[in-house]
C-alpha positions as CSV (number, residue, x, y, z in Angstrom):
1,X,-79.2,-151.3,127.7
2,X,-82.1,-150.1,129.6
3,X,-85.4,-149.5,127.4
4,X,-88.6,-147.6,128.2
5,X,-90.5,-150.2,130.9
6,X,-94.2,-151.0,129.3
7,X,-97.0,-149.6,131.1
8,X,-100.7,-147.7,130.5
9,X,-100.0,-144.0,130.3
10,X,-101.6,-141.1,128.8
11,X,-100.3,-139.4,125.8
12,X,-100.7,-136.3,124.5
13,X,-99.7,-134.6,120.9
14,X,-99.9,-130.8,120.2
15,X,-101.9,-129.8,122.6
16,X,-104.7,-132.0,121.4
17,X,-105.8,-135.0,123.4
18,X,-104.4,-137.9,121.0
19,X,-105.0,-140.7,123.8
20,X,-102.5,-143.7,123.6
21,X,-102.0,-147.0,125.7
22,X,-98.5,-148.8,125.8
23,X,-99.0,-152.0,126.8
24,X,-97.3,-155.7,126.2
25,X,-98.5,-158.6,124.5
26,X,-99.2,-161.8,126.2
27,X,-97.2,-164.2,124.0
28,X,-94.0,-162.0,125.3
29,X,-94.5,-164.6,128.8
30,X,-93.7,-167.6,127.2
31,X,-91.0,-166.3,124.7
32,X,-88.4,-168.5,127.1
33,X,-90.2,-171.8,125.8
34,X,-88.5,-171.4,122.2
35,X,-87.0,-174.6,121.0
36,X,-83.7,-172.2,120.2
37,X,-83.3,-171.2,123.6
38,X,-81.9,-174.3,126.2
39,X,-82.6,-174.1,129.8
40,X,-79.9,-174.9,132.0
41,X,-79.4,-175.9,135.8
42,X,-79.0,-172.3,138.0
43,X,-76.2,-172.2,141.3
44,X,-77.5,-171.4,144.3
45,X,-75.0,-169.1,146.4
46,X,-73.8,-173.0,148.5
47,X,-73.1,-174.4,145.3
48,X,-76.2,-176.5,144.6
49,X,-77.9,-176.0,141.1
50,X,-81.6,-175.9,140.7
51,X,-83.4,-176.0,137.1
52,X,-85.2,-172.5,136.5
53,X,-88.6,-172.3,135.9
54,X,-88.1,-171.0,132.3
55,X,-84.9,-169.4,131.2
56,X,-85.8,-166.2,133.7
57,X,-87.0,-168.0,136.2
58,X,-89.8,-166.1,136.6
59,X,-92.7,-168.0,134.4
60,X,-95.0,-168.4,137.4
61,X,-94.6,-164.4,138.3
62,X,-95.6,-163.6,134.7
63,X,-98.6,-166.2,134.7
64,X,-99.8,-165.0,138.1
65,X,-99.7,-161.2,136.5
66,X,-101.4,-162.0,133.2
67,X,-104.1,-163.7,135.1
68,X,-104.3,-160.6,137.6
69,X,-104.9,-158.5,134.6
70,X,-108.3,-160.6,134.0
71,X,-111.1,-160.4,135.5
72,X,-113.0,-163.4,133.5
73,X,-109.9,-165.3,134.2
74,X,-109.4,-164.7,137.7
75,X,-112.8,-165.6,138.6
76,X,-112.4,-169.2,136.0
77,X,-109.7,-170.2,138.4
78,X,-111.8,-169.2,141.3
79,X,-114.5,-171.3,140.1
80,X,-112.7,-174.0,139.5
81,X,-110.5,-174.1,142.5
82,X,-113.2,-174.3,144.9
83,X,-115.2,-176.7,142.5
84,X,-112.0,-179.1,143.6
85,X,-112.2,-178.7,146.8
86,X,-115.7,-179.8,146.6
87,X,-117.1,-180.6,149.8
88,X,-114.3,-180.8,151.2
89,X,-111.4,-183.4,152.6
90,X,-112.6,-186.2,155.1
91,X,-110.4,-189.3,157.0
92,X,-113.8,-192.2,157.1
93,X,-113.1,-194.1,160.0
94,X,-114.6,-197.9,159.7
95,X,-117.3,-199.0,162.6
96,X,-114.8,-201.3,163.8
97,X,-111.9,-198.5,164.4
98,X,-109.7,-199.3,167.5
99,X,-109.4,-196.7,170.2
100,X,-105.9,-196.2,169.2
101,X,-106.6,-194.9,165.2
102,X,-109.4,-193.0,166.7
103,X,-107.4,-190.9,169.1
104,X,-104.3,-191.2,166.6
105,X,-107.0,-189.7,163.7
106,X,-108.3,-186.8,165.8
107,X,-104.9,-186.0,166.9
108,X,-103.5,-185.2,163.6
109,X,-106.6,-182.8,162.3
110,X,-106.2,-181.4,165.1
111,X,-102.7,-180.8,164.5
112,X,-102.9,-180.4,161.0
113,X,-105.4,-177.5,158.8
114,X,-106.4,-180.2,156.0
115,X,-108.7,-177.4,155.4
116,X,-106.5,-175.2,154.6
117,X,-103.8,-177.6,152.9
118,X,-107.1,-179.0,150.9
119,X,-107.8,-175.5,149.3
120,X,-104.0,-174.5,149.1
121,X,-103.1,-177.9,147.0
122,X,-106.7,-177.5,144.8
123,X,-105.2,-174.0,144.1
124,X,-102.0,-175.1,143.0
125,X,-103.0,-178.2,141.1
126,X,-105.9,-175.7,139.2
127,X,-103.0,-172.9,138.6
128,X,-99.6,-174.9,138.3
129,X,-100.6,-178.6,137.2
130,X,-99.2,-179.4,140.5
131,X,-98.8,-179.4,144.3
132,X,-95.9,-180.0,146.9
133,X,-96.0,-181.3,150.0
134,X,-93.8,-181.5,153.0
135,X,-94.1,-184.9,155.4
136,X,-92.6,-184.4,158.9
137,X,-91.4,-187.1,160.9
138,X,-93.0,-187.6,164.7
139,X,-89.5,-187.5,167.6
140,X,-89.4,-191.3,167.1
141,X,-89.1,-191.0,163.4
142,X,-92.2,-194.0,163.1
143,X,-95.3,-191.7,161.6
144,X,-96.0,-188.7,160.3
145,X,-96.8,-186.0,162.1
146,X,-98.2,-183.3,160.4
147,X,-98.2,-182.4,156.3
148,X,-97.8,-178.5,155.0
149,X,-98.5,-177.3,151.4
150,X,-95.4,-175.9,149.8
151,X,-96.5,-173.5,147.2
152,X,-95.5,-174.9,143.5
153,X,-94.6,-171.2,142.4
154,X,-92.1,-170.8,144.9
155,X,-90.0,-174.4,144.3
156,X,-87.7,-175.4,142.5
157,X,-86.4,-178.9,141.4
158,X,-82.8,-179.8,141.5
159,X,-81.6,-182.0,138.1
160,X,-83.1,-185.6,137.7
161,X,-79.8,-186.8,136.6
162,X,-78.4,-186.1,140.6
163,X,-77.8,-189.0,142.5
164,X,-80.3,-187.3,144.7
165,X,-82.9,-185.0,144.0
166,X,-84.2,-182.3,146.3
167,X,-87.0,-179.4,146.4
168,X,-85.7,-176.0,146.8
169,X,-88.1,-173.9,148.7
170,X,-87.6,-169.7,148.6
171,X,-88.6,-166.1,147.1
172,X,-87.4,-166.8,143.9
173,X,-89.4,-163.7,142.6
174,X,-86.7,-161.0,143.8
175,X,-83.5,-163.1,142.6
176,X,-82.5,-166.4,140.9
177,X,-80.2,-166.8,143.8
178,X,-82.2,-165.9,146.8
179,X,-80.5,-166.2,150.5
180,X,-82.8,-167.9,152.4
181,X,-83.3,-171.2,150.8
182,X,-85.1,-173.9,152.1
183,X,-84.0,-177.6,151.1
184,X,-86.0,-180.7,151.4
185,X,-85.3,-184.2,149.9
186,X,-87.5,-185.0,147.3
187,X,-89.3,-188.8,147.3
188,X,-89.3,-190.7,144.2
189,X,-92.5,-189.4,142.1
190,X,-93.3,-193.3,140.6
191,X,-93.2,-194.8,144.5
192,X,-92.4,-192.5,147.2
193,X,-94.1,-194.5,149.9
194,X,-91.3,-197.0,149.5
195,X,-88.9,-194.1,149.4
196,X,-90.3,-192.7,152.5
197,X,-90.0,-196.5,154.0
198,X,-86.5,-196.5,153.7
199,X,-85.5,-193.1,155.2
200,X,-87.7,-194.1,157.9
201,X,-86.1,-197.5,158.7
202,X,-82.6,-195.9,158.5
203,X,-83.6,-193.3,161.2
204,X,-85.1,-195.5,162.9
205,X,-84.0,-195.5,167.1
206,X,-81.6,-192.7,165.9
207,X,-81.9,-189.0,166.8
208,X,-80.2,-187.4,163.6
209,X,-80.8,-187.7,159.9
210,X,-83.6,-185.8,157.7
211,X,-87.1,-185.7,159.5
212,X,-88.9,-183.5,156.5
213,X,-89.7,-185.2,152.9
214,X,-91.6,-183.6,149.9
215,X,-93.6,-185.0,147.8
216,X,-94.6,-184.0,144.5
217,X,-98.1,-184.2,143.3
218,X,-98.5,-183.6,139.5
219,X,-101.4,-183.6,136.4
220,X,-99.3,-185.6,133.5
221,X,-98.9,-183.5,130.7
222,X,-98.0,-184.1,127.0
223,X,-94.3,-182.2,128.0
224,X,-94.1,-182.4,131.2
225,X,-90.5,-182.5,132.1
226,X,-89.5,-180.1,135.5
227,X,-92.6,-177.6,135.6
228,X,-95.2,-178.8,133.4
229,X,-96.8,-175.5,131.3
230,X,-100.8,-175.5,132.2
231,X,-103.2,-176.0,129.6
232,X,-104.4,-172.6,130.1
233,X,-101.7,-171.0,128.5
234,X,-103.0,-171.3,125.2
235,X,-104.8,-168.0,126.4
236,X,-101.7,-166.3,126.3
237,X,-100.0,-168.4,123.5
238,X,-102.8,-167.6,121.2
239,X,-104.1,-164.0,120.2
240,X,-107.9,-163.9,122.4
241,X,-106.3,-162.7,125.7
242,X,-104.6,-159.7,123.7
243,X,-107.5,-159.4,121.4
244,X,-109.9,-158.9,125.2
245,X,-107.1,-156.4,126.7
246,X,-107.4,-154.4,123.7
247,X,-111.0,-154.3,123.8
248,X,-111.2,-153.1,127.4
249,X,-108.5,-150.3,126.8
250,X,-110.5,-149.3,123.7
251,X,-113.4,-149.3,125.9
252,X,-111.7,-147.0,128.6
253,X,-110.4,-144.7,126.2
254,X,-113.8,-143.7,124.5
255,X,-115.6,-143.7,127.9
256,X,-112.6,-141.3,128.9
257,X,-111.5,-138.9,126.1
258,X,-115.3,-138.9,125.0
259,X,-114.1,-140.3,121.2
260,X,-113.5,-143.4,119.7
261,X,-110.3,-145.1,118.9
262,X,-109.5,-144.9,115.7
263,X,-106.2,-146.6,115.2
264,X,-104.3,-149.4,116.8
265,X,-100.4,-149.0,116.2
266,X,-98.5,-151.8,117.6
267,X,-94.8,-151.4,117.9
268,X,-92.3,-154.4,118.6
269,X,-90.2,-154.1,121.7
270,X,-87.1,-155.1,119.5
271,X,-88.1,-151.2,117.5
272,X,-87.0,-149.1,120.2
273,X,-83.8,-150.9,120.7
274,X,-82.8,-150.3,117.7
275,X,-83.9,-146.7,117.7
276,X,-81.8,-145.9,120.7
277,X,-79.0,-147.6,119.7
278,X,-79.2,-146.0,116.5
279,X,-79.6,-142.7,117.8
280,X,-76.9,-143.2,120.7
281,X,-79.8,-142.6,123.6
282,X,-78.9,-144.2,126.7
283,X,-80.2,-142.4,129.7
284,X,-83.7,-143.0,130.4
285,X,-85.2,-139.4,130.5
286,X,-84.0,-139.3,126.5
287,X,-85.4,-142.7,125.9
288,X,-88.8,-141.8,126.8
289,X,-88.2,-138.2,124.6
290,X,-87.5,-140.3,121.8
291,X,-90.4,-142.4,122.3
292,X,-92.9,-139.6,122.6
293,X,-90.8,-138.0,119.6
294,X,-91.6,-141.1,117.3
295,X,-95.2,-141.6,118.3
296,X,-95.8,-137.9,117.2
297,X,-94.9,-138.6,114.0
298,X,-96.6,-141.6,113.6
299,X,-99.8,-139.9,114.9
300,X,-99.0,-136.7,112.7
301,X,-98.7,-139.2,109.8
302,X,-102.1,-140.8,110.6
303,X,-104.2,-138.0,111.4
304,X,-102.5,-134.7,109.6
305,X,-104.9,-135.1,106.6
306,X,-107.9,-135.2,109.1
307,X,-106.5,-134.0,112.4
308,X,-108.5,-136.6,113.9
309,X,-108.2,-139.6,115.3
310,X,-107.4,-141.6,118.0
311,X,-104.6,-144.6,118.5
312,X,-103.6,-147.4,120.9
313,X,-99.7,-148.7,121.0
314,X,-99.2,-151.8,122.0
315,X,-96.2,-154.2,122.4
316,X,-96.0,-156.8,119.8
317,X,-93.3,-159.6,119.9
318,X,-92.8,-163.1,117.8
319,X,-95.7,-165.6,116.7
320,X,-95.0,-168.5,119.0
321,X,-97.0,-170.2,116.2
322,X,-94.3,-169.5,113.1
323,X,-91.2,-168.4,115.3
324,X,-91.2,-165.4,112.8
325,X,-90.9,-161.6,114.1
326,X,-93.7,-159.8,113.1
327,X,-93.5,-156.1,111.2
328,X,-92.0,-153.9,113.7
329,X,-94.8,-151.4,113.0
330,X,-98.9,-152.5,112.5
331,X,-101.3,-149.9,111.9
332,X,-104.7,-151.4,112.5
333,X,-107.9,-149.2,111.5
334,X,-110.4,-149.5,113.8
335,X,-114.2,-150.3,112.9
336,X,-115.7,-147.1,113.2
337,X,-119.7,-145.6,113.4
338,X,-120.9,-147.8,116.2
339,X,-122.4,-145.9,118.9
340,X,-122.7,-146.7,122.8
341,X,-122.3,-150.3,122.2
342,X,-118.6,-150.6,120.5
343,X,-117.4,-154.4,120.2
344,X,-120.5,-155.8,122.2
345,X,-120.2,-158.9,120.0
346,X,-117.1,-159.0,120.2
347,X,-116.5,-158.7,124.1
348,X,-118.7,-161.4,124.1
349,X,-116.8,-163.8,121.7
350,X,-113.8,-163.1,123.6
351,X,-115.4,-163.8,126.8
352,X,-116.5,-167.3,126.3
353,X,-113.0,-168.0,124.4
354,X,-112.0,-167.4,128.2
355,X,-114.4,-169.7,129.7
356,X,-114.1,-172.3,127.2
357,X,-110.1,-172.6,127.3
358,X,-110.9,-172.0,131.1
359,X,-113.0,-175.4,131.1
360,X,-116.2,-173.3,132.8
361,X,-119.2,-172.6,131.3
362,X,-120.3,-169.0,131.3
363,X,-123.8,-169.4,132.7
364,X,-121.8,-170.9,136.2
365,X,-120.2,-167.8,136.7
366,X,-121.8,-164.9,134.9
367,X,-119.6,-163.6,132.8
368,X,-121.1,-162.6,129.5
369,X,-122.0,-159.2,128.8
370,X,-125.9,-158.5,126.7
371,X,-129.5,-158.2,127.0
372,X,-130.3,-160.9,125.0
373,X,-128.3,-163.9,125.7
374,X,-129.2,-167.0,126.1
375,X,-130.1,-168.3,129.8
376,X,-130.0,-172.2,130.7
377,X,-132.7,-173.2,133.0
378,X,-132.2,-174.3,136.8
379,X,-132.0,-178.1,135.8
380,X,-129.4,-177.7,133.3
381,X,-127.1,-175.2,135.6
382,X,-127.6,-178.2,138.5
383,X,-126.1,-180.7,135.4
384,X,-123.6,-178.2,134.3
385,X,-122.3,-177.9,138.2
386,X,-122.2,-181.7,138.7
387,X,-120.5,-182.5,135.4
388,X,-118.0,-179.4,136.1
389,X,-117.2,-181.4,139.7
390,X,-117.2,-184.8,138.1
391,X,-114.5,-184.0,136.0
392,X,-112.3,-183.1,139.0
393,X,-112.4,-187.3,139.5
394,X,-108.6,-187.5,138.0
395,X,-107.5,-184.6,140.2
396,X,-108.9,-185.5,143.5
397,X,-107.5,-189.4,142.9
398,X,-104.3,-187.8,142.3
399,X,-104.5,-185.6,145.7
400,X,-105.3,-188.3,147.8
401,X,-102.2,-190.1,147.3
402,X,-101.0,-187.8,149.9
403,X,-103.4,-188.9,152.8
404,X,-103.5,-192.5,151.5
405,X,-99.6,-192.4,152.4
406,X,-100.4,-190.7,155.9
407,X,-103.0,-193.8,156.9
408,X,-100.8,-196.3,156.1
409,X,-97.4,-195.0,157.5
410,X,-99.5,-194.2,161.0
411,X,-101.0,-197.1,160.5
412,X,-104.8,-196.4,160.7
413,X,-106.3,-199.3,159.4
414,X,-109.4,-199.2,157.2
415,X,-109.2,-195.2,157.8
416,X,-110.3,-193.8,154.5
417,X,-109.5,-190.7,153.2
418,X,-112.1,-188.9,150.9
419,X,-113.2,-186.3,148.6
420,X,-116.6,-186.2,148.3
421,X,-118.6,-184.3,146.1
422,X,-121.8,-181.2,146.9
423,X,-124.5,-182.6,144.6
424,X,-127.5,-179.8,144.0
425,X,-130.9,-181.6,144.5
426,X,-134.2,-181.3,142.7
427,X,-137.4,-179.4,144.9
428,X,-138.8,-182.8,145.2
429,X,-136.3,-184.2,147.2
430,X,-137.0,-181.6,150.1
431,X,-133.6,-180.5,150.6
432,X,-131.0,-178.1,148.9
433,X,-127.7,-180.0,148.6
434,X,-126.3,-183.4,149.5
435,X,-123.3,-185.1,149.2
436,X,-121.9,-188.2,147.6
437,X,-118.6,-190.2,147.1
438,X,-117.1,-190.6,144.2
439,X,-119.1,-193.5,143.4
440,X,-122.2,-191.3,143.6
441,X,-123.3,-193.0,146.8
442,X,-125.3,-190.8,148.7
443,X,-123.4,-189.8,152.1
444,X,-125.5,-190.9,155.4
445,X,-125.4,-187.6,157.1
């Protein structure tokens, strides 16, 4: 049956302006995740099964949105995205580097945006917990020519129990059996460079076979089985996210209608099911009548003693927590009598809830609302920035697996690829910013 989609709208009762927001609850994106419901291999339209990326498919696209929705947690993942990327990707040649690896280095960046594939791989390992990438053969089937970023929201894994397992590559947004679907073999995550070997010396002198490998680069996670689940989704698991949308509709709403809110109603999805089916209602136009038809008397209920009032509905759906449904109907009062500065605090609390799960601290990106807060000092930002790129260490030893593989297969010797790090100086050194390896060895530049 088709029910009423959920979305912000404007709500009106008897001619007085009764304001009202419809709007889902974040737990609702990881409902798939239940213990109760098992997630099984999907066919592609050839035949081939894939496993899904939750029991829809379509985890990733309801991340991506929730985090849209956000602006403290959009600009989090900025933050850290570009805090692992750093100072960017380098191949070190040593002194002693023949003429050969020299040309054979420049050749490839020239060939190959490891800027770009740098910043694209920080983005996924920072959004996803990790990054794909493709590895294409040169004509002679002896090096690799160029690398490409595959973007993790987009693949899919075939089973681990096939005798070979491969990367699915398409718009899985639109469908769970999308046309054009790309396939690549997938190297074996615990030693792919002796995967790679293998292909390699079976191709080797012939002119067909598989030229194109991916690689899988991932952060282990307590349950990491197919798509590991980031560690940022306790945002959404838990109640704070919600608790911040509310706030900022609640805000919107007084700054619109002129009055606060007085009420919160939130209604399960699983209600108005039940209310069509009860009531027979299956074409859309009387669905949304009936809606209307039961907010009215809920409001009616609420504010006919004092014909005022105001009121928010909101999706609600099970506690992930308990695995219990929650009352179909919550009636919430609102705190009431606080004038211009309505859940200050409390925008506030909810804000560095963000940045905490988020890992960043609030001063590094100026997120929290107030006169009076607190302010760190320039020395303790400069520490705050260096310990928030220091702690990229496991990430960037995990990215560099990829290049480390590119060196030895083209066999650049004592080439050295590296991720070093911008470290903020003190006015006494006479300069701004300087970088250093990850041994904190100050780069000779």
């Amino acid at each position: 049956m088709k029910t009423i989609p959920i979305e912000f709208r404007e709500f009106t009762v008897n001619k007085s302006a009764l304001a009202a927001a419809f709007t889902a609850s974040a737990q609702k994106v990881f409902k798939e995740d239940s213990a109760t419901e098992g997630i099984t291999p999907n066919k592609l339209n050839n035949g081939l099964e894939y496993m899904p990326w939750g029991v829809s498919n379509d985890i990733p696209f309801k991340i991506l949105d929730q985090i849209e929705q956000d602006e403290t947690i959009n600009t989090c993942q900025q933050h850290n995205i570009k805090n692992c990327y750093a100072a960017g990707l380098e191949y070190t040649l040593p002194e002693n580097a023949t003429d050969e690896t020299r040309n054979g280095v420049q050749r490839f960046m020239l060939h190959n945006d490891l800027t770009s594939f740098h910043l694209g791989m920080s983005t996924d390992m920072k959004f996803w917990q990790f990054a794909v990438t493709l590895f294409t053969l040169n004509q002679k089937r002896d090096a690799i020519a160029s690398i490409k970023r595959l973007e993790s929201m987009y693949c899919r894994f075939s089973p681990k129990d096939a005798k070979r397992q491969y990367v699915f590559y398409a718009q899985w947004r639109d469908s769970s059996a999308p046309k054009d679907v790309q396939r690549f073999v997938l190297l074996d995550p615990d030693d792919p460079l002796y995967d790679l070997e293998q292909y390699m010396q079976k191709a080797k002198g012939k002119k067909e076979g598989e030229v194109q490998f991916a690689m899988v680069t991932r952060i282990p996670t307590p349950d990491s089985t197919y798509y590991p689940i980031p560690y940022y989704a306790s945002l959404f698991k838990g109640k704070w996210y919600d608790i911040k949308q509310l706030i900022a509709i609640g805000k919107y709403s007084k700054l619109k209608n002129a009055a606060p809110l007085k009420y919160i109603i939130t209604i399960q999805d699983e209600y108005w099911q039940e209310l069509f089916q009860r009531a027979g209602v299956t074409d859309e136009k009387d669905q949304q009548e009936a809606v209307n038809a039961k907010k009215t008397e809920i409001i009616n209920f609420l504010t006919g003693a004092e014909n005022s009032g105001r009121a928010i509905f909101t999706g609600a759906y099970l506690d992930p927590g308990t695995g219990k449904p929650n009352p179909y109907i919550t009636i919430t009062n609102l705190e009431q009598g606080k004038e211009g500065g309505d859940w200050e605090t409390d925008i506030q609390e909810a804000i560095n809830m963000v940045c905490f799960v988020m890992g960043v601290h609030s001063n590094l990106v100026g997120s929290v609302p107030g006169k009076s807060q607190s302010n760190n000092s320039g020395s303790d930002k400069r520490e705050l920035y260096m310990i928030a790129q220091l702690l990229n260490k496991p990430t960037h030893d995990l990215m560099l697996r990829v290049h480390q593989m590119v060196c030895y297969i083209n066999k650049w010797e004592g080439v050295k690829p590296e991720c070093k790090i911008m470290q903020l100086t003190t006015l006494d050194e006479h300069k701004d910013i300087k970088q250093t390896n990850d041994q904190g060895k100050e780069d000779n530049q």
